[in-house]
PDB file of N, CA, C and O in Angstrom, chain B, residues numbered from 101:
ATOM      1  N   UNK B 101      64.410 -79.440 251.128  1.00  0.00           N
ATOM      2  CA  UNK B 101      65.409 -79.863 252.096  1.00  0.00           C
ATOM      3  C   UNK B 101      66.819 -79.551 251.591  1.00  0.00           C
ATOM      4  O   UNK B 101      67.635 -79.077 252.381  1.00  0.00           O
ATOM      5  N   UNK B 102      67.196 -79.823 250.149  1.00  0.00           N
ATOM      6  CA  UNK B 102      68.193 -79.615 249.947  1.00  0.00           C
ATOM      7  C   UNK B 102      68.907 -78.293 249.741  1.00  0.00           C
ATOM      8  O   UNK B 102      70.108 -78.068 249.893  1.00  0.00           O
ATOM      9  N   UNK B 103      67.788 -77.322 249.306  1.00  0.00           N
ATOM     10  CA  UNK B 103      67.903 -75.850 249.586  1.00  0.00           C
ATOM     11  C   UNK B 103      68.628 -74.970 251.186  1.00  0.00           C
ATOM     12  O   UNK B 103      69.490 -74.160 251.527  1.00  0.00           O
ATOM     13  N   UNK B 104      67.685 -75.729 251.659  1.00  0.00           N
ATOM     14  CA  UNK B 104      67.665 -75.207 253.650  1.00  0.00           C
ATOM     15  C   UNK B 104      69.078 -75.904 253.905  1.00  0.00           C
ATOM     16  O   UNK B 104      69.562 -75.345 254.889  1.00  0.00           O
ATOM     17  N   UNK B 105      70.037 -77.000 253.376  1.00  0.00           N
ATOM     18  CA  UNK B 105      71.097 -77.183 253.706  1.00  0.00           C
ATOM     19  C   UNK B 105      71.893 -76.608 252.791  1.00  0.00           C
ATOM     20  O   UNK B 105      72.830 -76.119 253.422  1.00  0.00           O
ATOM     21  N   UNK B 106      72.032 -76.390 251.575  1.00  0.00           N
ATOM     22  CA  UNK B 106      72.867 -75.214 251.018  1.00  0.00           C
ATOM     23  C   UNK B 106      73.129 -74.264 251.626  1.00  0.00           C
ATOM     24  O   UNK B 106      74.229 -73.772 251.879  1.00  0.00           O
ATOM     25  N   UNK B 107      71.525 -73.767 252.059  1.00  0.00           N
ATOM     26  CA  UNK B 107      71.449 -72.202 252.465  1.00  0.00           C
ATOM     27  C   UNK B 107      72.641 -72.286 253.942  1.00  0.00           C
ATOM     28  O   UNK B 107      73.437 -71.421 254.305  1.00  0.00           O
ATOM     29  N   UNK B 108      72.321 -73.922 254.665  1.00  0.00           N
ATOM     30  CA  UNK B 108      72.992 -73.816 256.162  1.00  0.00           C
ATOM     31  C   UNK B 108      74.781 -73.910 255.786  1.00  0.00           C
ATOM     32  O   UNK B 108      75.703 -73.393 256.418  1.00  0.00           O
ATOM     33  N   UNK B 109      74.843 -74.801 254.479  1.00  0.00           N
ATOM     34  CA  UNK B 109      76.249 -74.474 254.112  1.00  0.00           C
ATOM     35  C   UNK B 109      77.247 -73.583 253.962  1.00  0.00           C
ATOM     36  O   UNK B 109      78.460 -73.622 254.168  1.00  0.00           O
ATOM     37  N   UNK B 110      76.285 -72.550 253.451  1.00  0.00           N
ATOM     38  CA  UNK B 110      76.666 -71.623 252.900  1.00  0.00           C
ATOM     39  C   UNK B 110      77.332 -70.592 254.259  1.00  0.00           C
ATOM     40  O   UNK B 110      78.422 -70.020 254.256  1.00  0.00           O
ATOM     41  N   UNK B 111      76.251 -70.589 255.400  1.00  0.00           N
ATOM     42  CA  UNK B 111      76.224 -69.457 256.321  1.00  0.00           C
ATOM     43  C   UNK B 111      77.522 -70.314 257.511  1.00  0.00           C
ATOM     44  O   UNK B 111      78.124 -69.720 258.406  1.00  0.00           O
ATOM     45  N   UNK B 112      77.647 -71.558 257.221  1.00  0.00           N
ATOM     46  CA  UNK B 112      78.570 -72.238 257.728  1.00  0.00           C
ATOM     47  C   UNK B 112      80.102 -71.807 257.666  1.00  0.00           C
ATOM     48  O   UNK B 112      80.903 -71.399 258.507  1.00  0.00           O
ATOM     49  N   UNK B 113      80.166 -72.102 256.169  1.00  0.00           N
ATOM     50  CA  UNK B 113      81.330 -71.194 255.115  1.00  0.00           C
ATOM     51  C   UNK B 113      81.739 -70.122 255.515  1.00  0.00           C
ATOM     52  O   UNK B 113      82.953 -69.937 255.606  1.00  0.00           O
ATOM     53  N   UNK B 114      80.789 -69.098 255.872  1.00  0.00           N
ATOM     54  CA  UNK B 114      81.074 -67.906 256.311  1.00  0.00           C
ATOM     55  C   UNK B 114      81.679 -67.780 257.723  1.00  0.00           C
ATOM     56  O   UNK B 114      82.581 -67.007 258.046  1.00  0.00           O
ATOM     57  N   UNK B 115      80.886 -68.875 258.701  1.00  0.00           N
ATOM     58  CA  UNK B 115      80.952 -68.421 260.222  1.00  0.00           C
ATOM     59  C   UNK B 115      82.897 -69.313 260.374  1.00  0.00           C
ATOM     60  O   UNK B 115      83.723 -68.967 261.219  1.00  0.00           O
ATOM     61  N   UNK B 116      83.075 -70.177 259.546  1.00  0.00           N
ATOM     62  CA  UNK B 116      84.490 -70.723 260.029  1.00  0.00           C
ATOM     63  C   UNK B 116      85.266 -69.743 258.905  1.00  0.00           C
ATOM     64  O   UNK B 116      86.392 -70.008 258.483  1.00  0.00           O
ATOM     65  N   UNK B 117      84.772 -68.998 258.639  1.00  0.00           N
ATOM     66  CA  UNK B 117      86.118 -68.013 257.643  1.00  0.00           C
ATOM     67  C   UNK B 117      86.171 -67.012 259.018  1.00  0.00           C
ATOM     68  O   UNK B 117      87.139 -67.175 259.761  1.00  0.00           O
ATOM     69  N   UNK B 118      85.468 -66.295 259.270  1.00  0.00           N
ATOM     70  CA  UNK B 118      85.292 -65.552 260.779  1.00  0.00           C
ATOM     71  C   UNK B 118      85.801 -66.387 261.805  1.00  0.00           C
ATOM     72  O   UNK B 118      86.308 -65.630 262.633  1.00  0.00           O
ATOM     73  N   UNK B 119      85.909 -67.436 262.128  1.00  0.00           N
ATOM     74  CA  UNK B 119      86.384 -68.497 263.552  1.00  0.00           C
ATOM     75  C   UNK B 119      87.839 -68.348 263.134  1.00  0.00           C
ATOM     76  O   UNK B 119      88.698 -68.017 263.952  1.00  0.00           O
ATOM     77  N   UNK B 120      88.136 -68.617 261.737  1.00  0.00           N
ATOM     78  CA  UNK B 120      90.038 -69.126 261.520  1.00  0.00           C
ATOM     79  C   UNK B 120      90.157 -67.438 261.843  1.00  0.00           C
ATOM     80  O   UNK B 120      90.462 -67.200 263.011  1.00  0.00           O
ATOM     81  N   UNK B 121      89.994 -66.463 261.127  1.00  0.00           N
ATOM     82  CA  UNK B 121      90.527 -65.316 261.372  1.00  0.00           C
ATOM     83  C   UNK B 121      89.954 -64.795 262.437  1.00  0.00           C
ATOM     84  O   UNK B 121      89.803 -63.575 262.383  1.00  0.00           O
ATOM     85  N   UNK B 122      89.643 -65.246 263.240  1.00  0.00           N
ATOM     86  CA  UNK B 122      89.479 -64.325 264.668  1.00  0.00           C
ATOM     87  C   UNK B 122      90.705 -65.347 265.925  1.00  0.00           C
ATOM     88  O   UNK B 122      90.848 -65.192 267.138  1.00  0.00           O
ATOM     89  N   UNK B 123      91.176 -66.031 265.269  1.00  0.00           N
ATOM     90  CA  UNK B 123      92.151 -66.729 266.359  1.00  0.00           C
ATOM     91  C   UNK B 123      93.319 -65.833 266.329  1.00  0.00           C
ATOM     92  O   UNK B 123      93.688 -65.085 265.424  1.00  0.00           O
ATOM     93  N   UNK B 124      93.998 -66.123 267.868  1.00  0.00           N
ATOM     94  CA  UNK B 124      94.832 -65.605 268.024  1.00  0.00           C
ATOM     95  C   UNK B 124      95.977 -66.274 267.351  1.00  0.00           C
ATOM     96  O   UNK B 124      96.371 -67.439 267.407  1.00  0.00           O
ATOM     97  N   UNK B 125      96.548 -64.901 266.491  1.00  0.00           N
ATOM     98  CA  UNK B 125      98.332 -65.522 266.039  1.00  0.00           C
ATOM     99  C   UNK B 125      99.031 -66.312 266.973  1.00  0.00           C
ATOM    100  O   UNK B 125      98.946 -66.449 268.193  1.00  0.00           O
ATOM    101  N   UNK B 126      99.771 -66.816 266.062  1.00  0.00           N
ATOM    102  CA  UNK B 126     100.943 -67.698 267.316  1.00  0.00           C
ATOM    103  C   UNK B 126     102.230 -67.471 266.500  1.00  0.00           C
ATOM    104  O   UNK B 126     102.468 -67.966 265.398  1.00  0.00           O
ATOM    105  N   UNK B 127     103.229 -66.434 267.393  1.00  0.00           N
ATOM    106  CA  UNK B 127     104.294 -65.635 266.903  1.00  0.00           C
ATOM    107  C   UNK B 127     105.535 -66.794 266.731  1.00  0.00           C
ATOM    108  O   UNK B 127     105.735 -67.584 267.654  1.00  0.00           O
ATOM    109  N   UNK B 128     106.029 -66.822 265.983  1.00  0.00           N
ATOM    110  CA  UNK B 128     107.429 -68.117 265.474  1.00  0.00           C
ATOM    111  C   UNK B 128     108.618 -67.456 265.738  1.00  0.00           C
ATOM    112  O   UNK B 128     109.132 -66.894 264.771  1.00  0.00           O
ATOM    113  N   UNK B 129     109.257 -67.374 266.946  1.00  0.00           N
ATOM    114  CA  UNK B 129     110.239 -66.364 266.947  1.00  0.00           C
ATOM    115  C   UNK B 129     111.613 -67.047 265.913  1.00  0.00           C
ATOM    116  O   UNK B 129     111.235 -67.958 265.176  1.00  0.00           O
ATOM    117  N   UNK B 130     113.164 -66.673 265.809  1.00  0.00           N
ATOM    118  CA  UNK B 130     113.845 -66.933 265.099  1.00  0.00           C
ATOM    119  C   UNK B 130     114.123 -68.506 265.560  1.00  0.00           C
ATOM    120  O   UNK B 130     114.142 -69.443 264.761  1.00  0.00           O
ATOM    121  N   UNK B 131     114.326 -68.620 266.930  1.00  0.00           N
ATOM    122  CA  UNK B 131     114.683 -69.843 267.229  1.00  0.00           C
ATOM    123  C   UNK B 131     113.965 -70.826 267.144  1.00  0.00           C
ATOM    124  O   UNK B 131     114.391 -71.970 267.304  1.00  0.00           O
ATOM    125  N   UNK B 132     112.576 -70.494 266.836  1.00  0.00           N
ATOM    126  CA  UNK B 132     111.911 -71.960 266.335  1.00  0.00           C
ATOM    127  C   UNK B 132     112.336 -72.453 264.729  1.00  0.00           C
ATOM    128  O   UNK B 132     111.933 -73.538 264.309  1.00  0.00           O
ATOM    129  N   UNK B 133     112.956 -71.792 264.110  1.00  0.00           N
ATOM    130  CA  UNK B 133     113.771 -72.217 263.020  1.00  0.00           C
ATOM    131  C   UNK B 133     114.653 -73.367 263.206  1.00  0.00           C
ATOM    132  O   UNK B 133     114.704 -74.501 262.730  1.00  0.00           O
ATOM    133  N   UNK B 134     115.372 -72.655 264.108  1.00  0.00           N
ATOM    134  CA  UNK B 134     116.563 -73.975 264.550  1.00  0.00           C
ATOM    135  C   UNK B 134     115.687 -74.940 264.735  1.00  0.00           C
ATOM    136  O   UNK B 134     115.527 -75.783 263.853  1.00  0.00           O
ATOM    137  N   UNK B 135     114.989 -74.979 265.885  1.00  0.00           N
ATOM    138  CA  UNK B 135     114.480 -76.132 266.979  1.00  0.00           C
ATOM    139  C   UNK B 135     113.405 -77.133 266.582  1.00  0.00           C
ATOM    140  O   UNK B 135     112.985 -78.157 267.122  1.00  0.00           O
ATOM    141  N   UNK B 136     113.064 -76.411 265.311  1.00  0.00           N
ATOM    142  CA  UNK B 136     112.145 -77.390 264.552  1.00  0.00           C
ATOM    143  C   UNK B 136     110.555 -77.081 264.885  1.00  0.00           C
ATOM    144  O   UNK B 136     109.749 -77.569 264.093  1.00  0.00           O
ATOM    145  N   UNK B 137     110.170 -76.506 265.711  1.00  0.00           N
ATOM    146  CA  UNK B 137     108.868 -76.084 266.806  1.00  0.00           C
ATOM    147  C   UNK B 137     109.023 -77.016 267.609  1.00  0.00           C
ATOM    148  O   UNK B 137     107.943 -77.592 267.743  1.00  0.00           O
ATOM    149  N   UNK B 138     109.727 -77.423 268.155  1.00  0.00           N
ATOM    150  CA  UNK B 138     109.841 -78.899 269.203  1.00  0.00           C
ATOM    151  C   UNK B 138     109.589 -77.907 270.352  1.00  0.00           C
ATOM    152  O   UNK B 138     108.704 -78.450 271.013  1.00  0.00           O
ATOM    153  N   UNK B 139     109.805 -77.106 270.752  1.00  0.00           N
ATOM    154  CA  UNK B 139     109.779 -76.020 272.053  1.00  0.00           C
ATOM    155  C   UNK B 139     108.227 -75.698 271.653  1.00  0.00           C
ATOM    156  O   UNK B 139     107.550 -76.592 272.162  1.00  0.00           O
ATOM    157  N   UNK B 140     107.676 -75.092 271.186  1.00  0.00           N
ATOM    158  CA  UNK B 140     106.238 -75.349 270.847  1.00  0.00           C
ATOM    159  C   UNK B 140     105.527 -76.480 271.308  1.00  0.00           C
ATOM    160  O   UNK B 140     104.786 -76.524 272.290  1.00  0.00           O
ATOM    161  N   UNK B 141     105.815 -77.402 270.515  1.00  0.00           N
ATOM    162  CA  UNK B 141     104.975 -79.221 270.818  1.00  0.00           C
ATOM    163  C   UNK B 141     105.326 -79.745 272.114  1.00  0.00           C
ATOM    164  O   UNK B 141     104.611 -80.704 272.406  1.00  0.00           O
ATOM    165  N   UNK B 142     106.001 -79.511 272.809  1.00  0.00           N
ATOM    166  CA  UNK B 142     106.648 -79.992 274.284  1.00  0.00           C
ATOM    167  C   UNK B 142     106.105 -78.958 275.025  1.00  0.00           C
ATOM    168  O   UNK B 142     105.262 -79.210 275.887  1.00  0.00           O
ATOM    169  N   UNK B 143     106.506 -77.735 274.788  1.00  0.00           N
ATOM    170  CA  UNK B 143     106.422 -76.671 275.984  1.00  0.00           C
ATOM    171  C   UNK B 143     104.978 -75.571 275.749  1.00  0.00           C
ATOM    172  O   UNK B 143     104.931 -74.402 276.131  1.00  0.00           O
ATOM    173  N   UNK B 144     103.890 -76.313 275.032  1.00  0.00           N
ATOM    174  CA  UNK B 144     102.543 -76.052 274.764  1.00  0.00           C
ATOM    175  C   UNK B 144     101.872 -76.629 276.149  1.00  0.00           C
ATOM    176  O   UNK B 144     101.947 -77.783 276.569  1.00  0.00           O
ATOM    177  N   UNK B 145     100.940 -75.087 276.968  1.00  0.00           N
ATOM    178  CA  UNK B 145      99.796 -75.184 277.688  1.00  0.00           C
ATOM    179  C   UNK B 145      98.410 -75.494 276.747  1.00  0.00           C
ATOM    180  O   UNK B 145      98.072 -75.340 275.573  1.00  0.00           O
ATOM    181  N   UNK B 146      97.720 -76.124 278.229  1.00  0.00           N
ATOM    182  CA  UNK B 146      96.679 -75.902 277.407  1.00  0.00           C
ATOM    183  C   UNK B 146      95.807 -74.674 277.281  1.00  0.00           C
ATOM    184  O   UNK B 146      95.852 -73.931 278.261  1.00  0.00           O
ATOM    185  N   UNK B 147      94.853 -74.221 276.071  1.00  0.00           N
ATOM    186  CA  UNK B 147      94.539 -72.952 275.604  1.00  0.00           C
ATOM    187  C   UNK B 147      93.663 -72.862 276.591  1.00  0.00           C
ATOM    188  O   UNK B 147      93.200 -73.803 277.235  1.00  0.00           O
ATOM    189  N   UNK B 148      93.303 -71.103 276.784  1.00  0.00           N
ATOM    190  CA  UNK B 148      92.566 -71.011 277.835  1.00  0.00           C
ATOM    191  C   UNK B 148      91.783 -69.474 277.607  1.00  0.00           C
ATOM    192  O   UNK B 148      92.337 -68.515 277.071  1.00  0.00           O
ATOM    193  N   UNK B 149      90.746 -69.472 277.998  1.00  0.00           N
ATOM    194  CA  UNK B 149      89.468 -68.008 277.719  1.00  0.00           C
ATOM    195  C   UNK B 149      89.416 -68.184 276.449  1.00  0.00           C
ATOM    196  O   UNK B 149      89.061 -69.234 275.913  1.00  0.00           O
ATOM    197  N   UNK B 150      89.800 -67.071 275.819  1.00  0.00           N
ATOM    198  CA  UNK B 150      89.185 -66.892 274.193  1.00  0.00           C
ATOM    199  C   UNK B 150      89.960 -67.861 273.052  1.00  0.00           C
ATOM    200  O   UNK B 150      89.366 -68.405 272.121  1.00  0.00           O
ATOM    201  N   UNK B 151      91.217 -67.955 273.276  1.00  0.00           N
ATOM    202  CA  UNK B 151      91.780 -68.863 272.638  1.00  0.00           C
ATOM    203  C   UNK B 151      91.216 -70.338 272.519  1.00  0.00           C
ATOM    204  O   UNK B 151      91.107 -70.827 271.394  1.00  0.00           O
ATOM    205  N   UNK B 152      90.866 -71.036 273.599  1.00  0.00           N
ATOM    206  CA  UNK B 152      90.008 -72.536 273.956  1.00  0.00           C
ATOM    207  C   UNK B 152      88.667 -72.270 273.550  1.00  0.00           C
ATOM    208  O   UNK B 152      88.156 -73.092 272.789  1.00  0.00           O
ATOM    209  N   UNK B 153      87.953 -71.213 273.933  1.00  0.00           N
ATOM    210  CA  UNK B 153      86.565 -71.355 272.846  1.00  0.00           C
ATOM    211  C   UNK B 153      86.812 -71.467 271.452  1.00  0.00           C
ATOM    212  O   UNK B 153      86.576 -72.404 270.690  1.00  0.00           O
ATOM    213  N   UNK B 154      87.438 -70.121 271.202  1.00  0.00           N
ATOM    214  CA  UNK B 154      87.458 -70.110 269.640  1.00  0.00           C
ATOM    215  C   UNK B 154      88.438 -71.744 269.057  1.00  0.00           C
ATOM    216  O   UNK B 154      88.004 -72.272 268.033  1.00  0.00           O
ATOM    217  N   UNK B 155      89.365 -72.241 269.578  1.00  0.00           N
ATOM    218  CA  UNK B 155      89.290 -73.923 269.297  1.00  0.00           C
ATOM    219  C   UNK B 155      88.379 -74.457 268.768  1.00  0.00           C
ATOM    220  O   UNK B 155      88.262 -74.907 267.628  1.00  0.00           O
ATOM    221  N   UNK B 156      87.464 -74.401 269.899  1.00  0.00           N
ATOM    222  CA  UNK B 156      86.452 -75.575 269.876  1.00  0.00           C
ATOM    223  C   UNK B 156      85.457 -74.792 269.041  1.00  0.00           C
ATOM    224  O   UNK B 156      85.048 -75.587 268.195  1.00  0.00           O
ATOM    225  N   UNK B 157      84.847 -73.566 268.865  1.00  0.00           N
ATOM    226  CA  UNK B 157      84.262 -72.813 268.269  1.00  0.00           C
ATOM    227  C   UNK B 157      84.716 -73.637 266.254  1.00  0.00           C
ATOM    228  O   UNK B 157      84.048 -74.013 265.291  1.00  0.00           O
ATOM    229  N   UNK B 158      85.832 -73.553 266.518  1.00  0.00           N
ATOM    230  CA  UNK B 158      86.383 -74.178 264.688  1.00  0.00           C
ATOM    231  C   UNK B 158      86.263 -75.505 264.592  1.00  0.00           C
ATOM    232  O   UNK B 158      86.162 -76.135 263.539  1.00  0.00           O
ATOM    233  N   UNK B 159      86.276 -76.054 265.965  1.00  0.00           N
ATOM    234  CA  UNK B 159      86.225 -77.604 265.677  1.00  0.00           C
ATOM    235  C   UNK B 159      84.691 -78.109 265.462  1.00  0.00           C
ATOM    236  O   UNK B 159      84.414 -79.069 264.743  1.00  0.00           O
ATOM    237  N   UNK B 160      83.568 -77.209 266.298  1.00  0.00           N
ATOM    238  CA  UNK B 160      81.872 -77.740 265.695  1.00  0.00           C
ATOM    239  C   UNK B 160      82.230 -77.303 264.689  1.00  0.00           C
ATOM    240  O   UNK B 160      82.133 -78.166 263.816  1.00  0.00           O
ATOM    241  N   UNK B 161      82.680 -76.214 264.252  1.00  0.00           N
ATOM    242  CA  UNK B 161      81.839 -75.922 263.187  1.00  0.00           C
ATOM    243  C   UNK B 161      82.497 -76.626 261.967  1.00  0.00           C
ATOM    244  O   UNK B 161      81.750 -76.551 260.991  1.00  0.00           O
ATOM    245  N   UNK B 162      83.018 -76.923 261.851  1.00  0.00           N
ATOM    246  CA  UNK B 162      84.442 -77.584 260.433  1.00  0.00           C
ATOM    247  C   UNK B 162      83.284 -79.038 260.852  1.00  0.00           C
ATOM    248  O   UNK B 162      82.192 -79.052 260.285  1.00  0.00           O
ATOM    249  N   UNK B 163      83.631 -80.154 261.826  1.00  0.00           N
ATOM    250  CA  UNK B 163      82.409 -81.008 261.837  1.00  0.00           C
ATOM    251  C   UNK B 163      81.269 -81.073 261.253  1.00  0.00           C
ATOM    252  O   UNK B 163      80.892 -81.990 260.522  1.00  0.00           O
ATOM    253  N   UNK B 164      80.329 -79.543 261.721  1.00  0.00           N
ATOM    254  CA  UNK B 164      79.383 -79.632 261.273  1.00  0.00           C
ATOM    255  C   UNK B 164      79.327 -79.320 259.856  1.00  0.00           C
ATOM    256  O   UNK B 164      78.561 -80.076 259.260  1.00  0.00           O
ATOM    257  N   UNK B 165      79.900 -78.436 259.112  1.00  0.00           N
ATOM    258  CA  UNK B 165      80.268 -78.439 258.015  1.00  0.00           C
ATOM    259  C   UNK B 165      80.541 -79.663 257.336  1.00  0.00           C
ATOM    260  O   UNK B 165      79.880 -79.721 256.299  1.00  0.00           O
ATOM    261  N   UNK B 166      81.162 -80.524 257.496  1.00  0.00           N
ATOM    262  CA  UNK B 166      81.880 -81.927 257.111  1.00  0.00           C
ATOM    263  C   UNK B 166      80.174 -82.498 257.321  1.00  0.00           C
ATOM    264  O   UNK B 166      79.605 -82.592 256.234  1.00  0.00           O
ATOM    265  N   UNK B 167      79.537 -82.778 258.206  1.00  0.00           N
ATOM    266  CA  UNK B 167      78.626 -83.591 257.840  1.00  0.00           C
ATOM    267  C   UNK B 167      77.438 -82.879 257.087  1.00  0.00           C
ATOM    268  O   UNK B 167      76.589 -83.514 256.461  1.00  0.00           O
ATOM    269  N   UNK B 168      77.452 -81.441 257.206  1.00  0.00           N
ATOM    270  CA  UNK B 168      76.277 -81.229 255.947  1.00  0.00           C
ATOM    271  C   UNK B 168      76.560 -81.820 254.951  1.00  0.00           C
ATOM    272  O   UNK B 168      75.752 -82.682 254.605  1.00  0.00           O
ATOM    273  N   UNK B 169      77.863 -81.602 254.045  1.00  0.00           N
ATOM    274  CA  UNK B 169      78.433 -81.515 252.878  1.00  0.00           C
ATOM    275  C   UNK B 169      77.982 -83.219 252.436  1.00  0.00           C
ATOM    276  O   UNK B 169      77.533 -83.393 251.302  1.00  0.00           O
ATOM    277  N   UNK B 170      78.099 -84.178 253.186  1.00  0.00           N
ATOM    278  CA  UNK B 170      78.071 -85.214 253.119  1.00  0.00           C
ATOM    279  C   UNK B 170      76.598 -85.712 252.988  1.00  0.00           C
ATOM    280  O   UNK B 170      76.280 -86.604 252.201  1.00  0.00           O
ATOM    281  N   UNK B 171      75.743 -85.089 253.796  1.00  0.00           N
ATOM    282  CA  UNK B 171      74.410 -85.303 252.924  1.00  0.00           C
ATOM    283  C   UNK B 171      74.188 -84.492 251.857  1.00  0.00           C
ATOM    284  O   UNK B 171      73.425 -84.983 251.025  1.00  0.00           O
ATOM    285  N   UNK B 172      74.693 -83.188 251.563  1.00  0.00           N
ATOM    286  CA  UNK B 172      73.939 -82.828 250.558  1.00  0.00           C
ATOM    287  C   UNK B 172      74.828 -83.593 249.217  1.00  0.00           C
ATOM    288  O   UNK B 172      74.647 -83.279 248.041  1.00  0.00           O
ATOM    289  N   UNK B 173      75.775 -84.613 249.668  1.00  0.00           N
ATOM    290  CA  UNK B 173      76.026 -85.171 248.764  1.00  0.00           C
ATOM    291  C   UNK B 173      75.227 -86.744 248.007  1.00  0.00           C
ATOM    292  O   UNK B 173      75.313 -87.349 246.938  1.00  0.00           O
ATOM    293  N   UNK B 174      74.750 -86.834 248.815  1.00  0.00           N
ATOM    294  CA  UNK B 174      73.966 -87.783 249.347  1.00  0.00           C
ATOM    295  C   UNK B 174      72.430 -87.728 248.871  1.00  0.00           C
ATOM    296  O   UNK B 174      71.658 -88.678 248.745  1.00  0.00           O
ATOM    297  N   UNK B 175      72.258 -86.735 248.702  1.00  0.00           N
ATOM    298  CA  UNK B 175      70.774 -85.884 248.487  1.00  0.00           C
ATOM    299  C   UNK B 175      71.035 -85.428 246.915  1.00  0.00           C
ATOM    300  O   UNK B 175      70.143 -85.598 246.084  1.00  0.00           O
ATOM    301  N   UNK B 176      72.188 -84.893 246.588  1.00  0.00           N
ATOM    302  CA  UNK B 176      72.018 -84.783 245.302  1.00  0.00           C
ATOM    303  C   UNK B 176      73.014 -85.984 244.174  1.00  0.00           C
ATOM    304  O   UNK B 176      73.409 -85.765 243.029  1.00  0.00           O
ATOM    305  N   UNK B 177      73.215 -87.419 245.143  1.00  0.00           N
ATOM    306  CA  UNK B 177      73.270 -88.270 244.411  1.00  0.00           C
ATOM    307  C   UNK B 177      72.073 -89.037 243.729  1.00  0.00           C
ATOM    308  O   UNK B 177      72.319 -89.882 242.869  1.00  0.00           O
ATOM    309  N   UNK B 178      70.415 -88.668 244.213  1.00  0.00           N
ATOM    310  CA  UNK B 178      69.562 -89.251 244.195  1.00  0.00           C
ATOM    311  C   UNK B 178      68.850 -88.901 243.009  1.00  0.00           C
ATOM    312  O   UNK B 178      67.784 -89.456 242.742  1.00  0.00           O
TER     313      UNK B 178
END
């Protein structure tokens, strides 16, 4: 058991290194310097097609990641 969740750790590891780098940039022009990103945090839609999957695409998987890690901590406290 504790093998088959390494092994799922492992391929986990991989699939959210691929999820963060497949998101789309988000360009900081000069004036978000001044403004603090407040024009960002206020004047943010919500994400939509590939941008809103791949979101949620990082958010199972970082979760699911977070709770393997936690049994196989669990498993090799025993």
């Amino acid at each position: 058991m504790y093998n088959i969740l390494l092994g799922a750790m492992i391929v986990l590891s991989i699939l959210i290194i691929i999820a963060v780098m497949m998101q789309p940039s988000k360009q900081n022009s000069a004036a978000s310097a001044f403004t603090g990103g407040a024009d960002q945090l206020f004047g943010k839609q919500k994400a939509r097609g590939f941008e809103a999957f791949m979101q949620k695409a990082t958010t199972v998987l970082g979760v699911s990641w977070v709770a393997i890690a936690l049994v196989l901590a669990y498993l090799s406290s025993k």
